[in-house]
C-alpha positions in Angstrom: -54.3 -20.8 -35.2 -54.5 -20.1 -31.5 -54.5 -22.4 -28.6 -54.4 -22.3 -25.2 -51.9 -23.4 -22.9 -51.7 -24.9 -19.7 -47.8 -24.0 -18.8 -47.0 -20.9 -21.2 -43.9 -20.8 -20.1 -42.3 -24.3 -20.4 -44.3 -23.7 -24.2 -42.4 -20.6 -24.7 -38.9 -22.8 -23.9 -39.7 -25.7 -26.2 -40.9 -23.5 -28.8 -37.6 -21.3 -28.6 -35.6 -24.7 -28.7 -37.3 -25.5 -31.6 -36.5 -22.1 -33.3 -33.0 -22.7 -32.6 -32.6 -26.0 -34.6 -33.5 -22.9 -38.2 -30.6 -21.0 -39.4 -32.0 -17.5 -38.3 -34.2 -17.1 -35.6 -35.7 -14.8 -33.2 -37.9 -15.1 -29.7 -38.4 -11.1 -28.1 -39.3 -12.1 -24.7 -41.2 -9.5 -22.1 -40.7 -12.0 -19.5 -44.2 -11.1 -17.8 -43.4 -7.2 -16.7 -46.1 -5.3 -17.0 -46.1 -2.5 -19.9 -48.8 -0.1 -21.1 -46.5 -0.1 -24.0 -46.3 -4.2 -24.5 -48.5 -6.1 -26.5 -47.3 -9.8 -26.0 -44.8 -12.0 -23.4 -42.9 -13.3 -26.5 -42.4 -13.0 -30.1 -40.9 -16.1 -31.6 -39.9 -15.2 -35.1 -38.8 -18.8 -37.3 -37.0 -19.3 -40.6 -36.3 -17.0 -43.8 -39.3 -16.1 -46.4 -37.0 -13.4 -47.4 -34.0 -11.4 -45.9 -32.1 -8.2 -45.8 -28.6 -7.6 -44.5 -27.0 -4.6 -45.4 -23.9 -2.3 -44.3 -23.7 1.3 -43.6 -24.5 3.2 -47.0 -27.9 3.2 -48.0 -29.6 0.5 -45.6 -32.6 2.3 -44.2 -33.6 3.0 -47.8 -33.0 -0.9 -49.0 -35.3 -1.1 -45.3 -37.9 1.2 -46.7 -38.4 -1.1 -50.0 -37.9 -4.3 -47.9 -40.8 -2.9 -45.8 -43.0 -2.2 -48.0 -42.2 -5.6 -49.7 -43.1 -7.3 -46.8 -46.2 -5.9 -44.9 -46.7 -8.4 -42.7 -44.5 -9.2 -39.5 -40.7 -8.9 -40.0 -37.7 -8.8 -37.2 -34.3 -7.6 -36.8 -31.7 -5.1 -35.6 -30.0 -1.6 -36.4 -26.1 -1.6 -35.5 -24.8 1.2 -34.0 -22.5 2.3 -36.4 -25.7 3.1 -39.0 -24.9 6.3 -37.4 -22.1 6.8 -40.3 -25.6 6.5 -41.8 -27.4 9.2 -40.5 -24.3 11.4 -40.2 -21.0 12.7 -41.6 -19.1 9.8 -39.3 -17.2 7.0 -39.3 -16.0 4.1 -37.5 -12.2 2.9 -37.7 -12.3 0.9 -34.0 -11.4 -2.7 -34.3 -14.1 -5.6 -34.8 -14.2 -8.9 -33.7 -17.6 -10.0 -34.3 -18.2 -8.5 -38.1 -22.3 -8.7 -37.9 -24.2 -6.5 -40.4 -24.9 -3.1 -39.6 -28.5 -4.0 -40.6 -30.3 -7.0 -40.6 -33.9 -8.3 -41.0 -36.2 -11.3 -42.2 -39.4 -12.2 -43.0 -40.1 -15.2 -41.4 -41.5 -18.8 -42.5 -43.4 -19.1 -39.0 -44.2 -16.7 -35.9 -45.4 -17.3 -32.6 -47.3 -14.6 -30.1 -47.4 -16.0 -26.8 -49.9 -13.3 -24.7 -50.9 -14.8 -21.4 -51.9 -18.3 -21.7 -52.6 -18.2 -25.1 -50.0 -18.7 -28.0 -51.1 -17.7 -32.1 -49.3 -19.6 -34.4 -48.9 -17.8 -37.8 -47.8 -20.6 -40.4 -48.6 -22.2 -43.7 -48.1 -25.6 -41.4 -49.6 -24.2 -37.8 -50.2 -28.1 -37.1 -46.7 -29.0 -37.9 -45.1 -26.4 -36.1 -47.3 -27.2 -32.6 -46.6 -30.8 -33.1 -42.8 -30.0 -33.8 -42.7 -27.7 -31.0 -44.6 -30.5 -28.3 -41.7 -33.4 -29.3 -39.1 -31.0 -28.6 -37.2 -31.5 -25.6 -36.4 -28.7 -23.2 -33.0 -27.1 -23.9 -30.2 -28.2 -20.8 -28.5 -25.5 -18.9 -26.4 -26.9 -16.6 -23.4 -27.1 -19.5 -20.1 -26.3 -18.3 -18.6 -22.8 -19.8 -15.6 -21.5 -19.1 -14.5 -18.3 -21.1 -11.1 -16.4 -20.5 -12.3 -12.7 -20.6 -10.4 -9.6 -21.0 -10.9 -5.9 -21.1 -9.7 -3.3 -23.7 -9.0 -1.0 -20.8 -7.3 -1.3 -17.6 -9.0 0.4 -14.8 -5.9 3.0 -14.8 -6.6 3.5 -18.3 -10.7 3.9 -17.9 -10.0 6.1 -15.5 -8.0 8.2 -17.3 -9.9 8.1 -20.0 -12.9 9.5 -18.2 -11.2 12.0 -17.0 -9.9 13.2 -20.3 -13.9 13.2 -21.2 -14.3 14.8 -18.7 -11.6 17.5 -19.5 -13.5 18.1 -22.8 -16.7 19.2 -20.9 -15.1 21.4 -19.0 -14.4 23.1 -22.2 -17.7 22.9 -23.4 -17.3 20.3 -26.7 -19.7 18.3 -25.1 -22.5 18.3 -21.7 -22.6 14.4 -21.1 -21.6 11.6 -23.3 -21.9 7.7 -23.1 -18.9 5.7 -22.8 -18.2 2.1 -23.6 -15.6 -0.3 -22.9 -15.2 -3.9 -24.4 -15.3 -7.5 -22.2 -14.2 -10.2 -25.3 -13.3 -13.5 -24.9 -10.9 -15.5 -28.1 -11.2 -19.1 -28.8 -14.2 -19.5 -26.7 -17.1 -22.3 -27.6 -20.9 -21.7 -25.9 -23.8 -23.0 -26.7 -25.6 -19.9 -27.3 -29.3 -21.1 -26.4 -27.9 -22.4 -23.2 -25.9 -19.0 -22.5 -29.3 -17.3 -23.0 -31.4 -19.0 -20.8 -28.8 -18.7 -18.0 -28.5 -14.9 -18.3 -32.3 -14.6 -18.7 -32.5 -16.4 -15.1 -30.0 -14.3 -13.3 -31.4 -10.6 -15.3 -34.9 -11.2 -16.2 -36.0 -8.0 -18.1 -38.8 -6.3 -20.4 -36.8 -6.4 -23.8 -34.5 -9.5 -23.4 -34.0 -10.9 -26.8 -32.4 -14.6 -28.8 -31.6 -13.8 -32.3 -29.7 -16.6 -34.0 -28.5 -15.5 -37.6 -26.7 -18.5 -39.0 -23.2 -18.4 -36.9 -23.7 -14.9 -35.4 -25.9 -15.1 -32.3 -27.7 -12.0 -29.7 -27.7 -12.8 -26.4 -29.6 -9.8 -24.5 -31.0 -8.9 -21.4 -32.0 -5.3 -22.2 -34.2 -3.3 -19.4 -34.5 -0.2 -22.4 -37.2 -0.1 -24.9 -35.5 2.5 -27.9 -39.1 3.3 -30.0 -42.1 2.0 -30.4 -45.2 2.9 -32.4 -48.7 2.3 -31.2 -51.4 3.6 -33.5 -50.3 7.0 -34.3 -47.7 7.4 -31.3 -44.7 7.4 -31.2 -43.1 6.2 -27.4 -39.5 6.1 -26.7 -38.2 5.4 -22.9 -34.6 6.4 -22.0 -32.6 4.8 -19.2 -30.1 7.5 -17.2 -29.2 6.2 -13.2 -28.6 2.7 -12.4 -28.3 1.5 -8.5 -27.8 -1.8 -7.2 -30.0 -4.0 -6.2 -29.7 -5.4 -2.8 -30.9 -8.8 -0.3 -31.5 -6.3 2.9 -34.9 -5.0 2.2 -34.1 -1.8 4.0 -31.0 -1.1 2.5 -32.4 -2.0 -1.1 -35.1 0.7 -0.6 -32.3 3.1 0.7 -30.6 2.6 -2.5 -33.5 3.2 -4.6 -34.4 6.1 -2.8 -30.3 7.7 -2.8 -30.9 7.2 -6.8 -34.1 9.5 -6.9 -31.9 12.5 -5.2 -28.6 11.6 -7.0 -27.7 15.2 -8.8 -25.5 13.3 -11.2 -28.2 10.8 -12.5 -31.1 13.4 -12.3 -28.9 15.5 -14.5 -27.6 13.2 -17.2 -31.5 11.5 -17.1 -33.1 15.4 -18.7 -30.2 16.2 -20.5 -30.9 12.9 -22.5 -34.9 13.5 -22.3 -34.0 16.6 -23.9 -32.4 15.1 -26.5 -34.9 12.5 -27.2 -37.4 15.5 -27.4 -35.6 17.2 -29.8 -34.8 14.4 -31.9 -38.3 13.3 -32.4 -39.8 16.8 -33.5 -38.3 15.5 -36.3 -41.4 13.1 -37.2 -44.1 14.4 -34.6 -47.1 16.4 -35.3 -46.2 20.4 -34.3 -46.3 20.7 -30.7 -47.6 17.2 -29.9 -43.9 16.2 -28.2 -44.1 15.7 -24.2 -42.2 13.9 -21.3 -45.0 12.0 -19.9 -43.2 10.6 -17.1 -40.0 12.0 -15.9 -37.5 10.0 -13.3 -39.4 6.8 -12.9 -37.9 4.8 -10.9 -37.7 0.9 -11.7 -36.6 -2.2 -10.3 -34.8 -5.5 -12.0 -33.4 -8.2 -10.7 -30.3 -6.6 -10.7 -30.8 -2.8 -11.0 -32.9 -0.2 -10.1 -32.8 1.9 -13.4 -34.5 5.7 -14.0 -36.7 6.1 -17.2 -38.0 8.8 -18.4 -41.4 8.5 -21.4 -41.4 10.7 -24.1 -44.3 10.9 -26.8 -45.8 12.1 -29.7 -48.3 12.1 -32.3 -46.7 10.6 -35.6 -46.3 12.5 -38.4 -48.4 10.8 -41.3 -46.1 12.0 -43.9 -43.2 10.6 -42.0 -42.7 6.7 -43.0 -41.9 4.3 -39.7 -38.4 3.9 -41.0 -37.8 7.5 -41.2 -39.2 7.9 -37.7 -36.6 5.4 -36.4 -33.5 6.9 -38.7 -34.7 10.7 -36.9 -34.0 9.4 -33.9 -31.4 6.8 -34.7 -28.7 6.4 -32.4 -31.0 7.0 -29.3 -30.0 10.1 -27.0 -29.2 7.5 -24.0 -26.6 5.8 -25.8 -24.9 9.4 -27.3 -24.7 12.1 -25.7 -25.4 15.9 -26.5 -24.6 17.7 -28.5 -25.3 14.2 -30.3 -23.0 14.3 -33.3 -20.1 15.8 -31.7 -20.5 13.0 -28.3 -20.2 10.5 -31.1 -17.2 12.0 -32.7 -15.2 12.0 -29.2 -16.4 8.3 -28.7 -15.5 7.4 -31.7 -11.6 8.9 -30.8 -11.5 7.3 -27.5 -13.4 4.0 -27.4 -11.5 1.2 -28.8 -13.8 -1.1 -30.2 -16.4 -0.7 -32.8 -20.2 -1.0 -30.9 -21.2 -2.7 -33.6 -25.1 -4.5 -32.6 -24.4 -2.7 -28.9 -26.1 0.5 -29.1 -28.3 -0.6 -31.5 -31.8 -1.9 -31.6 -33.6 -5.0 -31.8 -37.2 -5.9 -32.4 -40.3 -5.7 -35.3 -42.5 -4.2 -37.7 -46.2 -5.8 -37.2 -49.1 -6.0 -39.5 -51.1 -3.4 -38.3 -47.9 -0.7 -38.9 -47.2 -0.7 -35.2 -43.6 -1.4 -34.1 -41.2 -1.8 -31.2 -37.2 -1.8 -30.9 -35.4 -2.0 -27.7 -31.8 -1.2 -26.8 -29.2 -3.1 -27.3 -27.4 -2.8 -23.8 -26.5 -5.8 -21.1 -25.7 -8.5 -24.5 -23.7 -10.9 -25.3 -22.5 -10.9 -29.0 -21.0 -14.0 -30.2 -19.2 -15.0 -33.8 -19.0 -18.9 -33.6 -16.9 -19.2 -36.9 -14.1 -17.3 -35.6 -14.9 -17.9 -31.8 -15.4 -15.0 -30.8 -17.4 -13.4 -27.8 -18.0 -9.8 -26.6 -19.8 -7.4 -24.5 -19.7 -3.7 -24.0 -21.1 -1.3 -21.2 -20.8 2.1 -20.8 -22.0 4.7 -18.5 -22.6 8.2 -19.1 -20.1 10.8 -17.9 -20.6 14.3 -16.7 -19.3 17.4 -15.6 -20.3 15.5 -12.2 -19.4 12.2 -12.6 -16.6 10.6 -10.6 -14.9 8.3 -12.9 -14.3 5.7 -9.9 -18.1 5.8 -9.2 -18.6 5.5 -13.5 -15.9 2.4 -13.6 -17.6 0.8 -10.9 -21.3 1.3 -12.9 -19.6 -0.6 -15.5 -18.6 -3.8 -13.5 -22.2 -3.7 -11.8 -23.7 -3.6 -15.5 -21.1 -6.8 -16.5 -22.2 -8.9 -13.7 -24.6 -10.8 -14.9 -22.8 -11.7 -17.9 -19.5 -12.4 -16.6 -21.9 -14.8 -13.8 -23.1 -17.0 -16.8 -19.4 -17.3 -18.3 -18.4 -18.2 -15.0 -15.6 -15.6 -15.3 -14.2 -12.4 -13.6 -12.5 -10.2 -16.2 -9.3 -9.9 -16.9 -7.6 -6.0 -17.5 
């Protein structure tokens, strides 16, 4: 059923209200930036048909089956530590939150807002419109107050980094991403409300609500990880990060200082690299190009530099495969990839868990799209638990000050909507 609508987006908020009242739901929101790559301004995904959660073993095969179970829409994420997966690693780091490594559903009802249109897809269309119009727009103006802390001090980041830093000198390693943990024990949100706060202050192209059961994804991500359109294969690293700024003039100088930075430019192809050489592994011989390199893009908070690299699929390659060949992506690594995970792994000291990972779906028509998990909240409301993670990616160049600083600019949005400044 498809109808048109007069206010799309005060539709799009009852109608991800209304998703919140199932046990597991998910709305993939574009929040209207324009994308040769995008196909909708939201993707509400509602209720369990059928599900599949799954820990680090054999869970992109259990995927592959699950996929080809259900051919029609389904949603979900990849944890970062499917990289135990995909390599000879592991992961030992503490974990607060304890969300699968995999998770995805088949949903009862899904909604494709595009425009000022919105497609219901249900066995009860009428039902779910009607439900959706006598539900009352979700409040955000409820207190929070969350008591956050860090894993490191800013001593120990900084020492940290420059331990990194010490092993690139030596040559283990060229660059490498790494993250650092905000949490926050005994805390009570309302998650809907935290999301819609955060998606005000850091509007961007792949922010995401996924609500499975107590365990809930709050994200703001400006990243898209892979997608598939037709036979293509697109994936759109982020390297360089500047901040945004009210003076018009000195905005555009910091946009502009990004473009020259050495640092940024070199950590940006040393990842577009990476992503190039990870997806030979399901591209047609020779069809693997950068089609944009350092474009520069503004958010409400950032200017970020993204890079496009393509390819023509492989037919014999299955859409799952295609993700596990490039699974972590290069942006959240480092290169040499395995060995970047190994020291990360040695000096992080929490498990990434959903950060790092992806998010998004499988469509009818065998096209799909994942983002990266990067700017999220993750949230355990049985054991009260909240946490976010950023990183930032440290060279032979970097200044770990400069790095440490990246960090806090990337937190700021969060730490806004908890009405918190974190706590070493």
């Amino acid at each position: 059923m498809i109808i048109t609508l007069n206010n799309p987006e005060e539709f799009k908020q009852k109608a991800l209200a209304w998703a919140n009242s199932f046990d597991v739901a998910c709305c993939l929101n574009s929040n209207n930036f324009t994308d040769k790559y995008g196909r909708f301004e939201a993707l509400i995904a509602v209720g369990v048909k059928d599900e599949l959660s799954a820990n680090t073993g054999n869970a992109f095969e259990q995927l592959e089956q699950f996929r080809k179970k259900h051919q029609g829409w389904i949603t979900g994420f990849f944890g970062y530590d499917l990289k135990n997966e995909v390599e000879s690693l592991s992961s030992t780091n503490q974990d607060g939150l304890n969300f699968p490594d995999m998770y995805f559903f088949a949903p009862e009802h899904i909604i494709v807002i595009k425009s000022n249109e919105a497609e219901v897809i249900s066995n009860n269309a009428d039902d779910v419109l009607k439900n959706i119009e006598q539900t009352s727009l979700h409040a955000t103006d409820l207190p929070v107050s969350a008591n956050v802390k860090t894993r490191f001090s800013k001593d120990e980041y900084l020492q940290t980094a420059n331990k990194i830093k010490q092993h690139i000198a030596r040559g283990d390693i060229y660059v490498t991403n790494f993250c650092h943990e905000f949490y926050a024990e005994d805390t009570v949100i309302d998650a809907l409300d935290i999301y819609n706060k955060l998606n005000s202050i850091s509007p961007n192209p792949f922010s995401t609500y996924f609500k499975l059961r107590d365990k809930y994804i709050i994200c703001a991500s400006p990243e898209r990880f892979m997608a598939r359109r037709s036979d293509r294969l697109i994936s759109q690293p982020i390297k360089g990060t500047a901040k945004r700024s009210d003076n018009p003039a000195e905005d555009e100088a910091n946009k502009a200082s990004l473009k020259q930075h050495t640092k940024e430019l070199q950590e940006n192809v040393m990842v577009v690299d990476l992503v190039r050489n990870d997806m030979t592994r399901s591209a047609k011989p020779g069809t693997v190009k950068t089609e944009e390199l350092f474009g520069l893009y503004s958010f409400k908070q950032v200017h970020q530099m993204i890079s496009t690299v393509v390819c023509q699929k492989d037919e014999a390659i299955s859409d799952v495969q295609a993700i596990k060949n490039t699974f972590p992506m290069g942006s959240m690594t480092g290169a040499p990839k395995v060995s970047a995970m190994q020291l990360m792994e040695q000096y992080e000291r929490s498990k990434r868990g959903v950060y790092s990972g992806a998010i998004g779906y499988f469509s009818p028509d065998g096209d799909f799209d994942f983002n990266v998990v990067i700017r999220t909240l993750l949230y355990n409301a049985n054991n009260k638990y909240l946490s976010f993670q950023t990183g930032s990616a440290i060279t032979f160049n970097a200044d770990a000050e400069q790095e440490y600083e990246e960090c806090l600019l990337k937190a700021k949005a969060i730490l806004e909507v908890l009405n918190s400044s974190a706590v070493s």
